[in-house]
C-alpha positions as CSV (number, residue, x, y, z in Angstrom):
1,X,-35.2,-3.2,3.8
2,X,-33.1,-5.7,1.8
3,X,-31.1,-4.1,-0.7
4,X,-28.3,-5.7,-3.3
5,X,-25.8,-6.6,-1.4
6,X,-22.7,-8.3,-3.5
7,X,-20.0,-10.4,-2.4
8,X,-16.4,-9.6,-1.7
9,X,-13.6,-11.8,-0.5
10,X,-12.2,-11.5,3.5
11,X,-9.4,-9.5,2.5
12,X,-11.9,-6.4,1.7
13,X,-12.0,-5.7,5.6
14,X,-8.2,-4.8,5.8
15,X,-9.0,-2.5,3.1
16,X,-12.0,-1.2,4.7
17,X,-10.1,-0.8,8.2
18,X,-7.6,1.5,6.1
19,X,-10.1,3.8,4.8
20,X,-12.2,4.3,8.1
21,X,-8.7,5.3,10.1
22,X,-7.4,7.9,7.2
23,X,-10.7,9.2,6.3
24,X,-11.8,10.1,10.1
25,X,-8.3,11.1,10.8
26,X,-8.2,13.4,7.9
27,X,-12.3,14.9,8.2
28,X,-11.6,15.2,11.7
29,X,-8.0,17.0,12.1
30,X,-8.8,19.8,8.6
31,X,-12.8,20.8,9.7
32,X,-11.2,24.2,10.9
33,X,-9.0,24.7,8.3
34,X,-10.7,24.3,5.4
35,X,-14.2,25.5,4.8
36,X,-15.0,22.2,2.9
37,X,-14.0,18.8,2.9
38,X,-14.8,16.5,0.0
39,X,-14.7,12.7,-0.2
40,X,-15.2,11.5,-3.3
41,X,-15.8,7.2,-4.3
42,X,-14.4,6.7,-7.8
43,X,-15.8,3.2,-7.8
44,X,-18.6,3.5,-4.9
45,X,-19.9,0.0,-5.4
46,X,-23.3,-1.0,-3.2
47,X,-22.8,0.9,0.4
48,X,-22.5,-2.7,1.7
49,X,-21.0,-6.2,0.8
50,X,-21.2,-9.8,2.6
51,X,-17.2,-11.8,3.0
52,X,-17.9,-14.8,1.0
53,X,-15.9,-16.9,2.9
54,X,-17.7,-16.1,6.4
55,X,-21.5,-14.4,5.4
56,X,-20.8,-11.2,7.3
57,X,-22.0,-8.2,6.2
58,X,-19.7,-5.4,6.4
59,X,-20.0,-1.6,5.3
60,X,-18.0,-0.7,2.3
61,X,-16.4,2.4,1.7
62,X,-19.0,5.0,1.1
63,X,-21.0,3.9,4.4
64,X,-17.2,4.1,6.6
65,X,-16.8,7.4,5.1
66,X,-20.8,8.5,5.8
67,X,-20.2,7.2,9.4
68,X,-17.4,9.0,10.9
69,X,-17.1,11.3,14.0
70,X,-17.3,15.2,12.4
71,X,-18.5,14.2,8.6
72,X,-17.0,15.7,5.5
73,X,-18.8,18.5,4.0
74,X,-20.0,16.5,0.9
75,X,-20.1,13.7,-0.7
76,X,-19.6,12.9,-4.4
77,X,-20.3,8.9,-4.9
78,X,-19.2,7.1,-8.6
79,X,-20.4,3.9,-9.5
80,X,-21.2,2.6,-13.5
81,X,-23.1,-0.6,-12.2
82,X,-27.0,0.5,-12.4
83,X,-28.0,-1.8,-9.8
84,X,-25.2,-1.1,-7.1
85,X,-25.8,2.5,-7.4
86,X,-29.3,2.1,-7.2
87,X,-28.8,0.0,-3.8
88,X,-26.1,2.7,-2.6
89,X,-27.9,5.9,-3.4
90,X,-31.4,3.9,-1.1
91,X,-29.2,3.0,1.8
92,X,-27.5,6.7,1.7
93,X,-31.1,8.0,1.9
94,X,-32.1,5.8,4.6
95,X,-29.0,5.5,6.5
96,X,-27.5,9.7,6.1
97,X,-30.6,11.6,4.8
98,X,-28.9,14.7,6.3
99,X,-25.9,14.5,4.7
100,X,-24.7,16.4,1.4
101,X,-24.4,13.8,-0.9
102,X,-24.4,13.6,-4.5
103,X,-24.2,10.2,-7.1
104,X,-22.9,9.8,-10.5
105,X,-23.8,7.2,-12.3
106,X,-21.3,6.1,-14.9
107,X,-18.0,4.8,-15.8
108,X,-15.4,7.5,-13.7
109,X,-12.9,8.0,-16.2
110,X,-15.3,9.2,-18.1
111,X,-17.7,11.0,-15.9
112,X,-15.0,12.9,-14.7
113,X,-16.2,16.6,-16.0
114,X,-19.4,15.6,-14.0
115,X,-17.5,14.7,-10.4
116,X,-15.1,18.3,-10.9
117,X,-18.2,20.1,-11.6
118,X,-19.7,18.2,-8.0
119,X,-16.6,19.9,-6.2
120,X,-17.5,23.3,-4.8
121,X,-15.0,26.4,-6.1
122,X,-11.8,26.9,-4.3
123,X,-11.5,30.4,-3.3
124,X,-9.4,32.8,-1.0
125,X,-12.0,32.6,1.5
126,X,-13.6,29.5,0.5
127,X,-11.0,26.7,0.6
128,X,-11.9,23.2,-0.6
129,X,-10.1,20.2,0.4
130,X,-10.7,16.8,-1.2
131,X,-10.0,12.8,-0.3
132,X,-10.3,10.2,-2.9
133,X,-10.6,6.8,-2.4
134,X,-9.6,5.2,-5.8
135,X,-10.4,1.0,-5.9
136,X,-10.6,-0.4,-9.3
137,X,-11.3,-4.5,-9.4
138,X,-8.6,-4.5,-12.5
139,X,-6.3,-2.3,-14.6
140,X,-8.2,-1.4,-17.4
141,X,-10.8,0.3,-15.1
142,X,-8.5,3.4,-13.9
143,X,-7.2,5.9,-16.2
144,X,-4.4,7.6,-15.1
145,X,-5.5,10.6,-16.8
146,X,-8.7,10.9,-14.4
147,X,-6.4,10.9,-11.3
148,X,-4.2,13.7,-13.8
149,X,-7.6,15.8,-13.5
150,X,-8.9,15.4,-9.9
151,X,-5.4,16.4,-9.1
152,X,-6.0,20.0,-10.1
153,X,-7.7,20.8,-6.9
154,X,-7.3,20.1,-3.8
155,X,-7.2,16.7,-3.5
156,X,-5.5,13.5,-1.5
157,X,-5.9,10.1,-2.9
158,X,-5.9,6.4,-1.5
159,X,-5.4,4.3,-4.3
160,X,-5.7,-0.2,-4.2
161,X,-3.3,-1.0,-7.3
162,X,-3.9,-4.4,-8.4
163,X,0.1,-5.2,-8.6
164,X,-0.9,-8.8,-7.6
165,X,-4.4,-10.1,-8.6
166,X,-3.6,-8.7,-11.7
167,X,-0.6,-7.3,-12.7
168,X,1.3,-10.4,-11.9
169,X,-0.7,-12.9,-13.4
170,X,-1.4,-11.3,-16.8
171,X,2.0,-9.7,-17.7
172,X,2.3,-11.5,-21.3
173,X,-1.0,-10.2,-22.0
174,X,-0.2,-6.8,-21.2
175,X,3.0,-6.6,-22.4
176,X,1.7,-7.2,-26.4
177,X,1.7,-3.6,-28.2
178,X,-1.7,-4.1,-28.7
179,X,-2.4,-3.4,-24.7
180,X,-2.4,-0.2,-23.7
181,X,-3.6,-1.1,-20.3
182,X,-0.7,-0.4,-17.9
183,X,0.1,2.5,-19.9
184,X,-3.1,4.0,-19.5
185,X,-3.3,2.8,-15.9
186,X,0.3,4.0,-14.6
187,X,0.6,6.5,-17.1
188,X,4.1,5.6,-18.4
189,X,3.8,5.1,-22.1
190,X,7.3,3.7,-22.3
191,X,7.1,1.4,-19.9
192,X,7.9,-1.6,-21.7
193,X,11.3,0.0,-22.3
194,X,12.0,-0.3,-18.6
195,X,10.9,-3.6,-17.8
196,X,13.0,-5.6,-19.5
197,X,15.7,-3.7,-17.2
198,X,13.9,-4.0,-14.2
199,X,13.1,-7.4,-15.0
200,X,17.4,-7.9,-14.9
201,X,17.3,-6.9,-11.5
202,X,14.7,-9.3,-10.3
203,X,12.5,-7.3,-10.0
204,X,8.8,-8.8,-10.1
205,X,6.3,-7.2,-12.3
206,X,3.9,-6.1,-9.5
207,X,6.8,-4.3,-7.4
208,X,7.8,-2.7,-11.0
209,X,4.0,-1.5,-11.5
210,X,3.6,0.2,-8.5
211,X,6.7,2.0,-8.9
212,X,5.7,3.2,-12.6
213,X,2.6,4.6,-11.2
214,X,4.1,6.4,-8.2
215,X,6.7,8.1,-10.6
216,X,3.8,9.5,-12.4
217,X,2.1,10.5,-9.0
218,X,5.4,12.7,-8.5
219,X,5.4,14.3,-11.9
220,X,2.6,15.6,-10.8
221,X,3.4,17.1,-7.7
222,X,2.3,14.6,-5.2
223,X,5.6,12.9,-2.8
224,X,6.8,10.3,-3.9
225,X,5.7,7.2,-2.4
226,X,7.6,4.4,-2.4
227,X,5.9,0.7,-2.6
228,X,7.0,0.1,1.0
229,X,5.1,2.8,2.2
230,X,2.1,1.2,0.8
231,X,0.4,-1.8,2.2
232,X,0.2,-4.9,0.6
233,X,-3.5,-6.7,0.8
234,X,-3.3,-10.7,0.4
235,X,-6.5,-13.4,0.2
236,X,-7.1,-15.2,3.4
237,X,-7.2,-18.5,2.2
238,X,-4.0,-19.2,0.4
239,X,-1.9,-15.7,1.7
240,X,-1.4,-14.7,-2.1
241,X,-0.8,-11.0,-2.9
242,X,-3.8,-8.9,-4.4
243,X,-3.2,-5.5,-4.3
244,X,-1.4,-2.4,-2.6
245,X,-3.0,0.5,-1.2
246,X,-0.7,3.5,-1.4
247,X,-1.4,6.6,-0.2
248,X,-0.5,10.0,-2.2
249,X,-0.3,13.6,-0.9
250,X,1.2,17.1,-2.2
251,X,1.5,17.9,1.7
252,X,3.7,16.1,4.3
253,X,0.9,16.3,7.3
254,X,-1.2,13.5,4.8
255,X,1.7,11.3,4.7
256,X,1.6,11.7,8.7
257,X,-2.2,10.4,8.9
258,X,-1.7,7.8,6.5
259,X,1.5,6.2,9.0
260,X,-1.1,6.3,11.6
261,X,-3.7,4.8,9.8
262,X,-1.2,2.2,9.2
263,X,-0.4,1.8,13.2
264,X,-3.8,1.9,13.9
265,X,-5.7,-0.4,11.9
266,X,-5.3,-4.0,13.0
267,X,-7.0,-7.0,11.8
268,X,-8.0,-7.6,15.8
269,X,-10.0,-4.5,15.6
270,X,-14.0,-4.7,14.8
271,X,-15.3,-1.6,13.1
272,X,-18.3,-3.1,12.1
């Protein structure tokens, strides 16, 4: 069956690599330790997306996460464009018809009561342990407050920060009062008070992004993760920084599976 099948650039499979390594690493070493393990897609897309540059046809996150060795418990998938969910929920349903999985259709940040209420109840005997995979195309479509909320359970997130694409390129937009973007993004609302500082240093506005967000990660009670120990995603055809994908966890065994996902996923490597 032919379903929508949008178009990414090449540098989508790094990302994709990144996810498969944590997510099986993380499903497989906590199944009997935790009763449940939820992954949740803020920003699901289709299932499945073809490299513009080559025509391949490559899995996306939801489908990497559906496909592991020893499956998580359930499945929560967010996605606001109609037609990608649409083509997401049928390929869930042909693909993993056994699987517990559950869609919301909306914009995340504000369907956010309606993915909590998707999370089964943590209890002494029924613990509940969540992984989020967070990828936004641009700023303004994270808040930080949703990430604020999620946090209250259980949860680890993976998180692709656009400090390049498009932090970088518009920072005289976002820096007029009017733009409550990277506040709302990072949320730091007196950021623009430590830029001009940063900006002294030489510091370039994607490395100071990153590290505005991770502060707020730590305020609430995830380590602190510094922008080296995230990885940098750059386009193929002209090496130009994107994104980061950083990695946050309240518990130090995460940050362990995250340095091996790192080791372990290599461009050489074909997972699909």
């Amino acid at each position: 069956m032919q379903f929508h099948l949008p178009e990414i650039g090449a540098w989508g499979e790094e990302k994709y690599r990144l996810v498969h390594y944590y997510a099986q690493m993380f499903a497989s070493s906590m199944k009997d330790k935790w009763q449940c393990r939820v992954y949740i897609d803020l920003f699901s897309g289709a299932g499945r997306a073809r490299i513009k540059e080559s025509g391949k046809v490559v899995d996306g996150s939801p489908l990497i996460a559906l496909g592991i060795d020893d499956p998580f418990d359930r499945y929560i998938f967010c996605e606001e464009d109609a037609t990608n969910i649409d083509a997401l929920r049928k390929r869930v349903m042909t693909d993993y018809p056994s699987l517990d999985t559950h869609f919301v259709h909306g914009d995340a940040n504000k369907a956010v009561d309606e993915i909590l209420a998707k999370i089964p109840q943590h209890s002494p005997t029924y613990k509940v342990l969540g992984f989020c995979f967070v990828d936004p195309f641009k700023i303004d479509n994270l808040k930080f407050t949703t990430l604020k909320r999620l946090s209250a359970k259980y949860m680890d997130f993976l998180v692709l920060i656009p400090t390049g694409m498009d932090a970088r390129r518009n920072v005289s937009y976002y820096m007029k009062y009017n733009s409550r973007h990277i506040e709302e993004f990072t949320g730091r609302p007196n950021w623009r008070d430590e830029w001009p500082e940063a900006e002294a240093r030489g510091e370039n506005f994607g490395l100071f992004f990153i590290k505005q967000f991770c502060t707020s990660m730590a305020d609430i009670g995830y380590k602190y993760t510094t922008a080296e120990a995230s990885v940098e995603i750059r386009s193929t055809e002209k090496n130009l920084p994107l994104y980061r994908l950083a990695f946050f966890s309240k518990h130090p065994l995460g940050h362990k599976f995250w340095g091996e996902a790192k080791k372990y996923s290599s461009p050489q490597l074909d997972l699909f």
